[in-house]
C-alpha positions in Angstrom: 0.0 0.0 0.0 2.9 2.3 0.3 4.1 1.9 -2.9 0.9 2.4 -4.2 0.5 5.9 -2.1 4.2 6.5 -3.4 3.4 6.5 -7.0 -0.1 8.0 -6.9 1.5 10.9 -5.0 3.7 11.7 -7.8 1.1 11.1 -10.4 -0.6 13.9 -8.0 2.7 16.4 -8.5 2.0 15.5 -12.6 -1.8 16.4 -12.1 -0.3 19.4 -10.1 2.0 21.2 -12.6 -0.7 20.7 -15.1 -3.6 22.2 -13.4 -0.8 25.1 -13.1 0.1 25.4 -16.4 -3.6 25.0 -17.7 -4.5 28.3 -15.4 -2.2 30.5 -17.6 -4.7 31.9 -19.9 -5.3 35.7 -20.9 -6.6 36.9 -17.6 -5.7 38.6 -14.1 -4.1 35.2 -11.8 -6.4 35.6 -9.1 -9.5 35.6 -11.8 -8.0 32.4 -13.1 -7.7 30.5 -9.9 -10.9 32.0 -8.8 -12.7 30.5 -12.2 -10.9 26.8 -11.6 -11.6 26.6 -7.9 -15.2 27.7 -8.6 -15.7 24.1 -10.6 -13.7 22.5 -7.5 -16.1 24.2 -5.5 -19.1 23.0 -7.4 -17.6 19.6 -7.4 -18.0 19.1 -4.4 -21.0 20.3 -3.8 -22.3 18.2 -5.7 -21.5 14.8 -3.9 -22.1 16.8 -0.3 -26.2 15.9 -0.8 -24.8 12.0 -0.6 -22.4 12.7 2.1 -22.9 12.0 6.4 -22.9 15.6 7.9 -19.1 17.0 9.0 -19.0 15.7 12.4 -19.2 18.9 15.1 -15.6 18.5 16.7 -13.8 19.0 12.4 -15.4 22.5 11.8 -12.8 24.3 13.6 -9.7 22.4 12.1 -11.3 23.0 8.4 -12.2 26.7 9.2 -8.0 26.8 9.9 -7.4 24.8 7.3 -9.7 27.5 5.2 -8.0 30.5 6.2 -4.1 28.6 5.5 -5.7 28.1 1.8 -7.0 31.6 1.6 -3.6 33.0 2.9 -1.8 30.8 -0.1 -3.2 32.0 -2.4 -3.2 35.9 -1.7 0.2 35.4 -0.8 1.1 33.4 -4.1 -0.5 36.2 -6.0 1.5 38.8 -4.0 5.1 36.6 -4.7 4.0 37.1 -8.8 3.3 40.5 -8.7 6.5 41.0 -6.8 8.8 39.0 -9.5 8.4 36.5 -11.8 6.3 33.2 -11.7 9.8 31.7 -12.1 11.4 33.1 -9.1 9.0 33.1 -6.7 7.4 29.6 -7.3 10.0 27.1 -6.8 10.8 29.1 -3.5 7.3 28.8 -2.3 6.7 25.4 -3.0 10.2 24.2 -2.5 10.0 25.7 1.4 6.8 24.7 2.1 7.5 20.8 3.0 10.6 22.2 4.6 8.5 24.1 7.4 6.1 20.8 7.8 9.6 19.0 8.2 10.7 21.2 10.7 7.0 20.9 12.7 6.8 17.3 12.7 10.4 17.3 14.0 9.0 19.4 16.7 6.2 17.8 18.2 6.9 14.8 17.0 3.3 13.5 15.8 5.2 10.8 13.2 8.9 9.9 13.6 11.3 10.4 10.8 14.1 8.5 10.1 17.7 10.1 9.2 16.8 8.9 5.2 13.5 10.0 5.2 14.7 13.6 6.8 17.7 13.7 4.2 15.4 12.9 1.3 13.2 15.7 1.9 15.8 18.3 2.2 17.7 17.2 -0.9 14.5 16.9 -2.7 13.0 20.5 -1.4 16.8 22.1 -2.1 16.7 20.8 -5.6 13.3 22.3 -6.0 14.6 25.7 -4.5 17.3 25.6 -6.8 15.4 25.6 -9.8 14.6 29.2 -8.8 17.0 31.7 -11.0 18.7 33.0 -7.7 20.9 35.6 -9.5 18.1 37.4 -10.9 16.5 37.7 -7.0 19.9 39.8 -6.0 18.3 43.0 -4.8 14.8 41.3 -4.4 14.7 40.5 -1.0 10.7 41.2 -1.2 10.2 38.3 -3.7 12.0 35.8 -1.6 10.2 37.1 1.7 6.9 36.5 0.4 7.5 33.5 -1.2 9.0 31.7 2.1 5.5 33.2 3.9 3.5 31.6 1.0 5.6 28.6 2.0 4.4 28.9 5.6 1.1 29.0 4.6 1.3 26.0 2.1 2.9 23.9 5.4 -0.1 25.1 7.2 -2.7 23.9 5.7 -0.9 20.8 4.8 -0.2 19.7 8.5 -3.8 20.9 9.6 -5.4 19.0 6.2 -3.3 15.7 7.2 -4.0 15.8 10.7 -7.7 15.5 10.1 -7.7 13.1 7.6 -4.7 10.8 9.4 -6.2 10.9 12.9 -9.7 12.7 12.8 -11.3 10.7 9.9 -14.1 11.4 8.2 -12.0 11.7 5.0 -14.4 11.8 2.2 -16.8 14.4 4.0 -14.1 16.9 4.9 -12.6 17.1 1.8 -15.6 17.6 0.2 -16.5 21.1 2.6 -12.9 21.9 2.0 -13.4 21.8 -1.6 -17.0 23.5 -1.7 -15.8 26.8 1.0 -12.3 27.3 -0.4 -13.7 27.6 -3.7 -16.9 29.9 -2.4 -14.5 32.0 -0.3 -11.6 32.7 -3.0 -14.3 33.6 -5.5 -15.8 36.1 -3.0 -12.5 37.6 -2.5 -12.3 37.9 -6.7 -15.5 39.4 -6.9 -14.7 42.1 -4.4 -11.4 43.1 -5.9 -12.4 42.5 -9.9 -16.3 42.6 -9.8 -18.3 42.2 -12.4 -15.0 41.0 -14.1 -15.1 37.5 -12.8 -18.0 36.7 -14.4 -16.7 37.6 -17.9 -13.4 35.3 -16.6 -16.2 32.3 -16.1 -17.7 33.5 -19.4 -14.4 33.0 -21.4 -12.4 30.6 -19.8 -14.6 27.8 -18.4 -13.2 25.0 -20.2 -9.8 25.0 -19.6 -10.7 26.0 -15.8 -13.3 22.9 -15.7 -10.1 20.6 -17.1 -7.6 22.6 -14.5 -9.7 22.4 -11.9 -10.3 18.6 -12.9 -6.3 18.0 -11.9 -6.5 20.3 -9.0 -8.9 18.5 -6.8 -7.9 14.8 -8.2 -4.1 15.8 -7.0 -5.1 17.0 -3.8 -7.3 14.5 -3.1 -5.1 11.9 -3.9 -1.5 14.0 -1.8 -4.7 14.1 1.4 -5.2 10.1 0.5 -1.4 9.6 0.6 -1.3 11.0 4.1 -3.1 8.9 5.8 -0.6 5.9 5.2 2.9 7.7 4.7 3.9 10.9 6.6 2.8 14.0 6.1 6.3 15.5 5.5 7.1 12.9 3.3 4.2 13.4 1.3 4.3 17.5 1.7 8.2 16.9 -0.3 6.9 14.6 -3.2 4.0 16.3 -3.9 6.3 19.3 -4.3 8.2 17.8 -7.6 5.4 19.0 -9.1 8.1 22.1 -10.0 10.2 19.5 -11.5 7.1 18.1 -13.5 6.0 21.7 -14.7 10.1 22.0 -15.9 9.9 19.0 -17.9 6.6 20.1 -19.5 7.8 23.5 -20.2 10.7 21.6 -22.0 8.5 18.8 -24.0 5.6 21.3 -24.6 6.8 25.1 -25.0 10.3 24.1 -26.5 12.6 25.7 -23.4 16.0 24.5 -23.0 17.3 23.7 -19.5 20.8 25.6 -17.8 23.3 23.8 -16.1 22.1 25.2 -12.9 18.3 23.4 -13.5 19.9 20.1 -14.9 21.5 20.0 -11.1 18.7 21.2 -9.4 16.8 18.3 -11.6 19.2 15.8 -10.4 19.1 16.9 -6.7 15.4 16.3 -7.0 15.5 12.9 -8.6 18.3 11.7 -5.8 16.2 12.7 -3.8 13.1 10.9 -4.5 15.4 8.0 -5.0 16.3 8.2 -1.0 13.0 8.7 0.0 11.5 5.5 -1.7 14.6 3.2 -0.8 13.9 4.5 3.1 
């Protein structure tokens, strides 16, 4: 079963870098996240009507769990209007599973070997690395608010596996999670676009139905994964998603790779390598 929850979380990091590379269409990033989580959102509500009520004793952990995902994403969208998607994206999601390493060292909750702790951190610094550091020298701001968008990534990661690895109730909080994140980020859209976001819906619903599609099959599948393999284990191989949307931006868009990114690359793969021979 753990290889299974192996593989399937790096089908998840695939499913990952796609959703992000489908969400790339002619329109303001928060109006195109807001458009693909609004079909996550109605996703789920549509299976909720089939679904046991959330049990009383979860709302406060997903109401957390809401406001991590909500400071993500404003805090992804600050990082790319700071600097480029390039530099501040591999340092947000490169950092993230390296602040859930460092809080399950802490208190504890699942005990991590010297391989599986030496995995992640060559896997997350490979992913780090793939971030064009000489164009962030005098850009301290890009790097600050990608490691806080990292923070918040960690968040809701350690508060979204706790629930589903101890808590239960797996299928029915994933489904709230899905149906509120999705209502909330498209309220915040609406107040600072307007009428905009329904000409985004308009426009782009297709390739946000498809984006949002791999969004909530790759989460769903990293929140599955965490209930039989650590969280920080899972955090670090979901995170080769950046390595996935490299390789895609090579196969599909024609880009050439730098020595710098063919190390990073390599860092990442040893990595991986560690983590599933631990």
């Amino acid at each position: 079963m753990e290889n299974i929850a192996f593989i399937l979380v790096l089908l998840a990091a695939l499913m990952h870098a796609s959703w992000n590379a489908l969400v790339k269409i002619n329109t303001a990033p928060l109006l195109a996240i807001s458009v693909m989580f609004g079909f996550i959102s109605l996703s789920g509500a549509l299976v909720l009507p089939w679904l046991p009520s959330l049990p009383l004793p979860l709302w406060p952990w997903l109401a957390l769990s809401l406001l991590a995902h909500l400071g993500y994403k404003i805090y992804l969208l600050r990082a790319f209007r700071l600097g480029d998607f390039s530099q501040a994206y591999p340092i947000a999601r490169g950092s993230g599973p390296v602040w859930v390493l460092l809080f399950s060292l802490i208190i504890g909750s699942q005990p991590l070997g010297v391989g599986h702790v030496s995995g992640i951190l060559i896997t997350t610094a490979g992913i780090i690395a793939l971030s064009p550091w000489k164009k962030l020298h005098g850009h301290s701001s890009v790097v600050i608010a990608a490691l806080i968008t990292g923070l918040w990534i960690a968040s809701y990661t350690v508060i979204d596996g706790y629930v589903v690895s101890t808590l239960g109730s797996f299928v029915v909080y994933v489904a709230w999670l899905f149906v509120l994140d999705g209502l909330i980020i498209n309220l915040y859209a609406l107040k600072v676009h307007g009428p905009e976001l329904f000409v985004a819906y308009n426009k782009h619903w297709r390739l946000a139905a498809v984006g949002g599609a791999f969004s909530l099959t790759a989460y769903t599948l990293s929140l599955w994964a965490m209930t039989i393999l650590p969280v920080a284990l899972v955090a670090a191989l979901r995170e080769t998603s950046v390595l996935a949307a490299v390789l895609l931006a090579v196969v599909w868009m024609g880009e050439s790779l730098n020595l710098r990114q063919y190390l990073a690359a390599t860092a990442i793969c040893c990595g991986l390598v560690i983590l599933k021979l631990t």
